[in-house]
C-alpha positions as CSV (number, residue, x, y, z in Angstrom):
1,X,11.1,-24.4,-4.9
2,X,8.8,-22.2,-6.6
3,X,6.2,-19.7,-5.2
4,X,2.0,-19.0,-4.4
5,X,0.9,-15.9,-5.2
6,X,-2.1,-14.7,-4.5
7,X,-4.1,-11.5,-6.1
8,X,-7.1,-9.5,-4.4
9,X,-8.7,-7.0,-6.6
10,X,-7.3,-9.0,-9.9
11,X,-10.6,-7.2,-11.8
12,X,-9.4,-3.7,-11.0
13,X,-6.7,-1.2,-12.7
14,X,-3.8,-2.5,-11.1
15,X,-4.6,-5.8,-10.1
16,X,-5.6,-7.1,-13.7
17,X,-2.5,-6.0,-15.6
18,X,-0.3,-7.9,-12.0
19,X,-2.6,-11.0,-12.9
20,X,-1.4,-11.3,-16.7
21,X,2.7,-10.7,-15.5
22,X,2.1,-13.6,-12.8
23,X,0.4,-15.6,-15.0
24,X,3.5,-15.2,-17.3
25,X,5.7,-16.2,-14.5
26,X,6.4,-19.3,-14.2
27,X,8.3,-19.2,-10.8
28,X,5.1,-19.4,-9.1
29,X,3.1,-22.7,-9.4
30,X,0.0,-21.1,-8.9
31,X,-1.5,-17.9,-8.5
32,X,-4.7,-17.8,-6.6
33,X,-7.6,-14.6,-7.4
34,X,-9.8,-13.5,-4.1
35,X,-12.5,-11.9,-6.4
36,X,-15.9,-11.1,-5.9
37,X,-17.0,-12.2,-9.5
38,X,-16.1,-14.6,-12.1
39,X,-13.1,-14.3,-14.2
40,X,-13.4,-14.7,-17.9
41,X,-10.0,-15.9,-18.5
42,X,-8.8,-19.3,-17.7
43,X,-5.0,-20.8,-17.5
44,X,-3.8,-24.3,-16.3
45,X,-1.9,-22.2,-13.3
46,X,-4.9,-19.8,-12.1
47,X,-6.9,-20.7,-9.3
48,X,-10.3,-18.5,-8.4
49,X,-12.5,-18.2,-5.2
50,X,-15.3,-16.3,-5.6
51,X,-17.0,-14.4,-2.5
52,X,-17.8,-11.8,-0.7
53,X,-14.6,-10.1,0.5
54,X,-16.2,-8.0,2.7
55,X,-17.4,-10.9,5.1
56,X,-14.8,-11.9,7.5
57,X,-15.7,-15.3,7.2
58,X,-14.7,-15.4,3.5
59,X,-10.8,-15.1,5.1
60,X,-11.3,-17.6,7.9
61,X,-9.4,-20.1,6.1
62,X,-5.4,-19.7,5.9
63,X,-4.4,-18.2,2.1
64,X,-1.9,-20.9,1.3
65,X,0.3,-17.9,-1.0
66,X,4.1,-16.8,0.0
67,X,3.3,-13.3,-1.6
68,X,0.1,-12.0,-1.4
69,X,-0.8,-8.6,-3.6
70,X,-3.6,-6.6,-2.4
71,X,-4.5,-4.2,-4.9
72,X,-8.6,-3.6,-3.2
73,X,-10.0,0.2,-3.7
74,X,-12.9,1.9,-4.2
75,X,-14.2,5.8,-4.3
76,X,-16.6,7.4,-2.1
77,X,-18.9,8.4,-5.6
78,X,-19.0,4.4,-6.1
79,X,-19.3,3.1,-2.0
80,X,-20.5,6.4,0.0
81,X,-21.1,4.8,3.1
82,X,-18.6,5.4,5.3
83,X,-18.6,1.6,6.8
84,X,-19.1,-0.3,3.6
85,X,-16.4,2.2,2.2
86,X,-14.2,0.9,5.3
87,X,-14.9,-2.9,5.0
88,X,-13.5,-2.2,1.6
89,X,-10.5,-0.5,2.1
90,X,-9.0,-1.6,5.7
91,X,-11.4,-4.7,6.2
92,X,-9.9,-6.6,2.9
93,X,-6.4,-5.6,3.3
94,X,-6.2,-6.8,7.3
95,X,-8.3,-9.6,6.8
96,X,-6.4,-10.9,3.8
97,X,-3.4,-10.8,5.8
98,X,-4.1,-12.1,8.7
99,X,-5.5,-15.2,6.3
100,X,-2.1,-15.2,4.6
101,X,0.1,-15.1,8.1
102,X,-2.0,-18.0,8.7
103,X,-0.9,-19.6,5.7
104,X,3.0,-18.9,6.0
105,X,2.7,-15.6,3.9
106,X,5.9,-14.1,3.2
107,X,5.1,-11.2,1.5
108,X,2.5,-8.5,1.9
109,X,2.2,-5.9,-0.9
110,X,-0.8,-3.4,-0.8
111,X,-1.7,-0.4,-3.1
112,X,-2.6,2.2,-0.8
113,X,-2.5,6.0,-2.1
114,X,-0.6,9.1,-2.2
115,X,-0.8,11.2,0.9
116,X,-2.6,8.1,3.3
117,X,-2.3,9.6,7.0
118,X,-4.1,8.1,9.9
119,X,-4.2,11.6,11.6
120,X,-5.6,13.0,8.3
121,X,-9.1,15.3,8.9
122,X,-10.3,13.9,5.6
123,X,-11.9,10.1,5.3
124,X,-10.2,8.6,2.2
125,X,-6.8,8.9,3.4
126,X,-6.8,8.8,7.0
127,X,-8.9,5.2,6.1
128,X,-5.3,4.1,4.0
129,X,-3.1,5.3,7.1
130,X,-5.5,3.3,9.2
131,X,-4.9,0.4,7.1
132,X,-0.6,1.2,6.6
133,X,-0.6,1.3,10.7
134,X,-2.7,-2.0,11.6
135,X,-0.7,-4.0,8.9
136,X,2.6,-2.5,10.2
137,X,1.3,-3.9,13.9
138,X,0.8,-7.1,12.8
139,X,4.5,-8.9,12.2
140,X,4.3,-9.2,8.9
141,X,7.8,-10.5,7.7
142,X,8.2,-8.5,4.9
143,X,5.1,-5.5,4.2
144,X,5.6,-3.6,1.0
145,X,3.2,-0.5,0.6
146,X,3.0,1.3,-2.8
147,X,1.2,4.6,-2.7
148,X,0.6,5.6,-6.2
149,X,-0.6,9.0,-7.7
150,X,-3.7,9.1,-10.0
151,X,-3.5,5.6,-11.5
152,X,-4.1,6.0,-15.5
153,X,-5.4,3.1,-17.3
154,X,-8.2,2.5,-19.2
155,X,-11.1,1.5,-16.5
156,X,-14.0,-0.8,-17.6
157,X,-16.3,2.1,-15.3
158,X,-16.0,5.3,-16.0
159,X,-14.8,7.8,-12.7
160,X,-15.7,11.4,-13.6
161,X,-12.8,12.5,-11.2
162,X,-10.0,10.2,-13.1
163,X,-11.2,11.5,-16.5
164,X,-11.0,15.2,-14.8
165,X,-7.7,14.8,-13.5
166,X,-6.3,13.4,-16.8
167,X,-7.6,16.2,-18.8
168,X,-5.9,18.3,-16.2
169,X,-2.9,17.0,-16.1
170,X,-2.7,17.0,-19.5
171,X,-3.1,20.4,-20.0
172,X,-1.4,21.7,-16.9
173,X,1.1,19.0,-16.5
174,X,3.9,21.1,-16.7
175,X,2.8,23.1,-13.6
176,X,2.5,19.7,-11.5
177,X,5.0,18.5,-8.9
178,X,6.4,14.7,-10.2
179,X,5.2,13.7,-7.3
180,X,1.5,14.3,-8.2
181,X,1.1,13.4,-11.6
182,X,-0.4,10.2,-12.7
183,X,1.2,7.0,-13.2
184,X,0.3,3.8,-15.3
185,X,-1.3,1.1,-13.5
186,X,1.1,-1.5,-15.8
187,X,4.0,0.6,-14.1
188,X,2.3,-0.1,-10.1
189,X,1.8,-3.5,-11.1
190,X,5.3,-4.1,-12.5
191,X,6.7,-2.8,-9.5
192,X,4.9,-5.0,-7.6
193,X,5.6,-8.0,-8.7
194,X,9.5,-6.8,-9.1
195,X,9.5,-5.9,-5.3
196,X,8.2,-9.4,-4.9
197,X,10.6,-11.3,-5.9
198,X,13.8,-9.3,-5.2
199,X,15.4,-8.8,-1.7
200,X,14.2,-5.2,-1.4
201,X,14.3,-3.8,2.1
202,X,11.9,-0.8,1.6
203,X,8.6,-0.4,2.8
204,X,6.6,2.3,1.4
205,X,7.2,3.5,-2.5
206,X,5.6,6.4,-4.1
207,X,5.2,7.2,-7.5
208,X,8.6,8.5,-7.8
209,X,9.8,5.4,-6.2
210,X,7.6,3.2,-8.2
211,X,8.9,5.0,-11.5
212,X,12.8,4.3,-10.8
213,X,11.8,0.5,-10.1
214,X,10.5,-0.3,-13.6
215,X,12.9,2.6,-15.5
């Protein structure tokens, strides 16, 4: 029997190169978009629902999607309210899956980041612990969490930050720990979808991790 899939945050860096591999699956019979905005692609196996993810309500229906990739994140230059910056980054992810437990979800994948820590002192990544912890509580049956490095791609916005850290890296590379430099969005998104759709018992994969899944 072949699969749902469902993508929120198919617009971003990593969600709209794991939109163009599902797409080219054909295991899955559909693959449903969560977005916020129009899409300007069409295919005879995409389905969109357009919303405000933020609202609660917008997930009180079940997600009828066996995997279910959440690939939501923002900055704190782009959202700097702390609360909208939370609805964002915990509210989508637990919201979405609750929807998709309600819908027989099987599979929970979520790009989270590098270092998250619910006991952190600073916001961003104590906010992704936050998130890991309350989707590990909720009996997911299988919850894959990918914690990536500085994601490289080419953005349709341009983060000052990214382009900093890439002219860093690029000149200092050599002095950088593997486990901080940046990865390719098309490498998180391949991982994804390979975790997916293999028996895979591990739950949280850095970019090292990430790396050795698509080598």
């Amino acid at each position: 029997m072949n699969k749902k899939a469902c993508i929120l945050g198919a617009t971003g860096l990593v969600g709209s190169e794991l939109l163009q591999i599902l797409l080219n699956d054909e295991s899955y019979d559909e693959v449903l978009v969560y977005t916020r905005k129009s899409l300007d692609i069409s295919h005879p196996r995409l389905s969109v629902k357009v919303g405000n993810l933020t609202n609660e309500d917008f997930f009180k229906e079940p997600i009828p999607a066996d995997h279910i990739f959440c690939c939501i994140g923002t900055t704190q230059s782009k959202t700097p309210d702390v609360s909208d910056y939370k609805q964002i980054d915990f509210g989508i992810p637990i919201h979405s899956a609750q929807a998709g437990l309600a819908g027989g979800m099987k599979k929970f994948l979520v790009v989270s980041s590098l270092g998250a820590n619910a006991d952190s002192k600073m916001f961003y990544p104590r906010v992704k612990g936050q998130m890991e912890d309350a989707l590990r509580k909720m009996g997911i049956p299988h919850l894959h969490i990918f914690r990536p490095s500085m994601l490289l791609g080419n953005r349709e916005e341009f983060r000052f930050g990214e382009a900093f850290g890439k002219v860093v890296m690029k000149v200092f590379g050599f002095l950088i720990p593997s486990k901080y430099k940046g990865i390719q969005a098309s490498e998180v998104a391949e991982a994804m979808h390979k975790v997916a759709n293999l028996d895979i018992a591990n739950e949280v994969y850095e970019s090292k991790e990430i790396k050795k899944l698509v080598s």
